[in-house]
C-alpha positions as CSV (number, residue, x, y, z in Angstrom):
1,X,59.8,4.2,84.0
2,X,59.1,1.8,86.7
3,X,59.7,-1.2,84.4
4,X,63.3,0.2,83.8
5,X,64.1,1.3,87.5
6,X,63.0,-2.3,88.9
7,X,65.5,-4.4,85.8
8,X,68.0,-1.7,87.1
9,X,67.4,-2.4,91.1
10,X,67.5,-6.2,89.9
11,X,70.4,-6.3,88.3
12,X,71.9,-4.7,91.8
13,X,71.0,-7.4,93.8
14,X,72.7,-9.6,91.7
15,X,75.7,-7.5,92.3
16,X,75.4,-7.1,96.0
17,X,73.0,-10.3,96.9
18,X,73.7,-9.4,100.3
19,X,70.8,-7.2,100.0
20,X,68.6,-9.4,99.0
21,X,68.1,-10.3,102.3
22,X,66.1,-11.0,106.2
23,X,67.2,-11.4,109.5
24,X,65.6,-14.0,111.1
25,X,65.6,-12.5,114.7
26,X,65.1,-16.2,116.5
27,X,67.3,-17.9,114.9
28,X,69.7,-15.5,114.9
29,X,71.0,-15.8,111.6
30,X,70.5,-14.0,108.1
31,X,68.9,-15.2,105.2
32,X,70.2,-14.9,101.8
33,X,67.3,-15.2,99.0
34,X,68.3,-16.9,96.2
35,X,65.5,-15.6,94.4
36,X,64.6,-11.3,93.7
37,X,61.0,-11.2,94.5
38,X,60.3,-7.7,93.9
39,X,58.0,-5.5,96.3
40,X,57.0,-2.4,94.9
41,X,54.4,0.2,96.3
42,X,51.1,0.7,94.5
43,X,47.6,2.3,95.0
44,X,44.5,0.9,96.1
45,X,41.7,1.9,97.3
46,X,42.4,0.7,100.8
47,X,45.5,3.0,100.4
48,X,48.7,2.2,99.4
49,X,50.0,-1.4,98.9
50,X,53.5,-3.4,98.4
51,X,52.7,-6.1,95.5
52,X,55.4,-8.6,95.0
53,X,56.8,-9.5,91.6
54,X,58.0,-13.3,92.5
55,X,61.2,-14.4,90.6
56,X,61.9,-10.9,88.7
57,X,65.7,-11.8,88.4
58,X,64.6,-14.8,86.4
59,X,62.3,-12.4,83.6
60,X,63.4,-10.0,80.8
61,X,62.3,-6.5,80.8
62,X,59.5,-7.1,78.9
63,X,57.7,-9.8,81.1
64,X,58.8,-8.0,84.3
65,X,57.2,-5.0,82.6
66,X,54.1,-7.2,82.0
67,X,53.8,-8.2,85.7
68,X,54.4,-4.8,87.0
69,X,51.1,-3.8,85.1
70,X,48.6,-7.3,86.0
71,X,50.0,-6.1,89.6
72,X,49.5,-2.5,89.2
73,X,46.2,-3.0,87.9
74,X,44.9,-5.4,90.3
75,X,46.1,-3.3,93.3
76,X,44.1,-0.5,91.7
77,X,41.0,-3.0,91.6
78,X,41.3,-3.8,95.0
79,X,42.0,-7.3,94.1
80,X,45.3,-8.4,95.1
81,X,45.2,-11.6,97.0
82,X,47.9,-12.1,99.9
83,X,50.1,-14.6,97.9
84,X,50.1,-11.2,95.6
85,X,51.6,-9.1,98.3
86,X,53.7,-11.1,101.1
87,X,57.3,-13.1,100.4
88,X,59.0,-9.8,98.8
89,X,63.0,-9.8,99.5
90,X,63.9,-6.3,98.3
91,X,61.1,-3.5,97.7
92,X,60.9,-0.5,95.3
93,X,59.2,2.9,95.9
94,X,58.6,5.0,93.3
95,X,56.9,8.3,94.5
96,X,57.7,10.7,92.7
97,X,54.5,10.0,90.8
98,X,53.0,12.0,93.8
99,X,55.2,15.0,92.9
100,X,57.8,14.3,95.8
101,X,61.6,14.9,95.5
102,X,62.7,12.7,98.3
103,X,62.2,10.8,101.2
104,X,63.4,8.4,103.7
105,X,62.0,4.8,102.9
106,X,61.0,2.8,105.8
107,X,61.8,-1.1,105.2
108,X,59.2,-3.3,104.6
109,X,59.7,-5.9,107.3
110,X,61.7,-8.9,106.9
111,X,63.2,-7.3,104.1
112,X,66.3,-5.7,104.2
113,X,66.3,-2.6,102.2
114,X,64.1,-0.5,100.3
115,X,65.0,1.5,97.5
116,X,63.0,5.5,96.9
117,X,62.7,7.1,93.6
118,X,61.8,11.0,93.5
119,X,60.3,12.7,90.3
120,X,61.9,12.9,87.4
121,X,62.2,17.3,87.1
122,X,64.3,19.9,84.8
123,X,67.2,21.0,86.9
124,X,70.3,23.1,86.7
125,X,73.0,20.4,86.8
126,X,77.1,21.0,85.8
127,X,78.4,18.7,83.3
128,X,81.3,18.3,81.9
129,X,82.5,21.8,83.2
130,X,79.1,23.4,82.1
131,X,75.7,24.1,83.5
132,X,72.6,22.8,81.3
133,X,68.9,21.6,82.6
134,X,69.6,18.0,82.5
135,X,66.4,15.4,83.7
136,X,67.7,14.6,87.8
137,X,65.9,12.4,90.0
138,X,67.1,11.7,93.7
139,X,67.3,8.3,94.8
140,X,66.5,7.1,98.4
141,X,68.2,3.9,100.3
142,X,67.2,2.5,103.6
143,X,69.0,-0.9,104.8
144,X,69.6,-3.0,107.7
145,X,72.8,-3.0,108.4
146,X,72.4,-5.9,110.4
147,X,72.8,-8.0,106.9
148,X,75.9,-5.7,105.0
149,X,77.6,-2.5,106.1
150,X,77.9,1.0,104.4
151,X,80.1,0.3,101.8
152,X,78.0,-2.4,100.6
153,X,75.1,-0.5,100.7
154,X,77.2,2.6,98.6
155,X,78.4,0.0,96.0
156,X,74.7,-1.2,95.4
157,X,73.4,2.2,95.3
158,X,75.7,3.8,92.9
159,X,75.4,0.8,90.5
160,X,71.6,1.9,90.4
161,X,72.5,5.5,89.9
162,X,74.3,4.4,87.3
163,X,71.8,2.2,85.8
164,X,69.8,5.1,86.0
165,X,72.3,7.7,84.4
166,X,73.0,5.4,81.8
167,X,70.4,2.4,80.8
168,X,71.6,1.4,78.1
169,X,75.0,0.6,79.2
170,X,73.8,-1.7,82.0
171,X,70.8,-3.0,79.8
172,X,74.0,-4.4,77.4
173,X,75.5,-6.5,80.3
174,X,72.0,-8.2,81.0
């Protein structure tokens, strides 16, 4: 899933670029990335680490896919280097692999949001005036609002909940 969720978080910062994102405290101004390098949480065995998937709005699915697993793997190797893990503009948490629901994501400093993803479970959910187990997840957004305001924030968030709901419609615009 992780491949999927970070094309999906991708494609929302093209949308709303304002999140991808610093504020550079001293020079009082914010800085607008023109590239997505992807941060996204991963073990290790010095405990948990934020790898960086430089230029991920520039790759398909399928290489971003490919990166997500040399970086998984080496995290879990303990071999990341710090090029591997610093200059990330947006990061993506996805614990529900640990069983968890939800949580409030803390930003990864300079960035300016962070993005939570719960476990996937079987859950009573109405639909179209009916109650069936559908597959829910909950999402979890933390941002500075220092670089956009709520609205912003709301628009990118319900483009991934929709990316999420419905892949395969937001996987045809790409």
């Amino acid at each position: 899933m992780l491949p999927l969720l970070a094309r999906i978080v991708v494609a929302g910062l093209a949308r709303h670029p304002e999140l991808n994102a610093s504020v550079d405290v001293e020079a009082g101004e914010i800085l607008r990335h023109g590239r997505v390098n992807l941060g996204f949480a991963a073990q290790s065995p010095r405990g948990l680490v934020v790898p960086v998937v430089h230029g991920a709005d520039a790759m398909s699915t399928t290489e971003l896919a490919s990166a997500l697993r040399e970086l998984t793997a080496s995290a879990r190797e303990g071999t990341l280097s710090p090029a591997q893990m610093s200059g990330g503009t947006f990061t993506l948490n996805n614990y529900g692999v640990y069983g968890v629901d939800g949580s409030t994501p803390i930003i990864n400093h300079p960035e300016a949001g962070m993005l939570g993803v719960g476990r996937i479970v079987e859950k009573p959910w109405a639909h179209r005036g009916k109650v069936r187990l559908r597959q829910v997840t909950q999402l979890s957004f933390t941002f500075d609002h220092r670089v956009c305001d709520g609205g912003t924030a709301g628009g990118f968030l319900r483009y991934v909940a929709d990316g999420v709901e419905r892949p395969g419609t937001l996987l045809a615009d790409l």
